[in-house]
C-alpha positions in Angstrom: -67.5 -45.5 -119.8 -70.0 -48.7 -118.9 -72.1 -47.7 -121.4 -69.3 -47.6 -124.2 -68.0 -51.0 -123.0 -71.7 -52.6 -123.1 -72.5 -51.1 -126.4 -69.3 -52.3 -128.1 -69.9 -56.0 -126.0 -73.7 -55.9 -127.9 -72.3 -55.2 -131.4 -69.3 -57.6 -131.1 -72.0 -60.3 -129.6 -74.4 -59.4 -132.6 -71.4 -59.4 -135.4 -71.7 -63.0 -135.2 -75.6 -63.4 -135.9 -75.4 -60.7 -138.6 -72.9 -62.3 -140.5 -74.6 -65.5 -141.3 -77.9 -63.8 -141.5 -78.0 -65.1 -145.7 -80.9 -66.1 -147.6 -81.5 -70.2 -147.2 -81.7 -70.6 -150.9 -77.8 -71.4 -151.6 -76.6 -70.0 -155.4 -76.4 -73.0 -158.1 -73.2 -74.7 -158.5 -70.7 -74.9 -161.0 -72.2 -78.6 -161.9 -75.9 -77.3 -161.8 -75.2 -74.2 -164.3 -73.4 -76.9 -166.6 -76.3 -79.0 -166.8 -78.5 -76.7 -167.1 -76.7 -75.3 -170.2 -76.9 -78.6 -171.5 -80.3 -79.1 -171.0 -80.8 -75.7 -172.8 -79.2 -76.2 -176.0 -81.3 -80.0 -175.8 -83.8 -77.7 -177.0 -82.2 -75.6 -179.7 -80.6 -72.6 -177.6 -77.6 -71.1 -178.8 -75.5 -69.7 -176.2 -73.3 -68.2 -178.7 -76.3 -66.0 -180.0 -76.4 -64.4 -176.4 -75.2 -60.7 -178.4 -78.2 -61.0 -180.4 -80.9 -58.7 -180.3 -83.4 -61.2 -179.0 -81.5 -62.9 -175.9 -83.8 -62.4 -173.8 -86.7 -63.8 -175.7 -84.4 -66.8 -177.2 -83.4 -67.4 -173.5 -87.4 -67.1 -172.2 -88.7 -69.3 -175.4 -86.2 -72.0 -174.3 -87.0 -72.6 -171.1 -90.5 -73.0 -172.2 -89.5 -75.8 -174.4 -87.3 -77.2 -171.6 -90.2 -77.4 -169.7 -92.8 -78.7 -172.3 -89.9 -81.4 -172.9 -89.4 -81.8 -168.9 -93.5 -82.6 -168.7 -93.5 -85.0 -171.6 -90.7 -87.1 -170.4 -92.6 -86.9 -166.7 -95.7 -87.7 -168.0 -93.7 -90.7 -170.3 -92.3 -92.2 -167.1 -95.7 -92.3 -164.9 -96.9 -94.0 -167.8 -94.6 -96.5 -167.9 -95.3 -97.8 -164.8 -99.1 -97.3 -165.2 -101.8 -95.3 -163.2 -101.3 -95.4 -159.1 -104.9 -97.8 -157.9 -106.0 -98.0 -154.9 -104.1 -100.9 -153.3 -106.2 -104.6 -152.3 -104.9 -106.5 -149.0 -106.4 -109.6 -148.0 -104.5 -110.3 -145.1 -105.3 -112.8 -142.7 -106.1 -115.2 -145.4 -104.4 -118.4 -145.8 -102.7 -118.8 -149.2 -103.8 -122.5 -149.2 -106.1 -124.4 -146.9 -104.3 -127.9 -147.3 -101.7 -126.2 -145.8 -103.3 -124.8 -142.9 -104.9 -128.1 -141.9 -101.4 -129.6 -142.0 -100.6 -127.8 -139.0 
């Protein structure tokens, strides 16, 4: 009987862990798979084709232009804020001596 009562207190202690034992990656909201969609036909997909022969290359071909289109506007925005340089401090300068001798 003790070991009936301990093995049904182990599985009701481990119901608990089992049950949120889910993958971290959380599925895409409603929101998400709307903009996505969006996105999509941005770059000529037809959802309404999707009972065409060739959904699964259609789909595959326009996620390669969203992604093409994704890089360009990437690479559009770094360039509008030019190239990252290395950063020049002269601290510990004063910005004018006149100044400094005023003091």
């Amino acid at each position: 009987m003790k070991s009936f009562v301990a093995a049904a207190t182990a599985v009701l202690l481990a119901a608990p862990v089992a049950s949120f034992a889910q993958s971290s990656a959380s599925p895409a909201t409603r929101a998400q798979v709307i903009q996505e969609l969006k996105d999509l036909e941005s770059v000529g997909y037809n959802p309404a084709r999707g009972e065409a022969g060739d959904y699964p290359s259609d789909i595959m071909a326009a996620r390669q232009r969203l992604d093409a289109k994704r890089l360009t506007q990437r690479d559009a925005d770094e360039a509008d804020y030019g190239p990252a340089e290395a950063v020049h401090v002269e601290s510990g300068r004063p910005a004018n001596a006149a100044l400094m001798r005023a003091q």
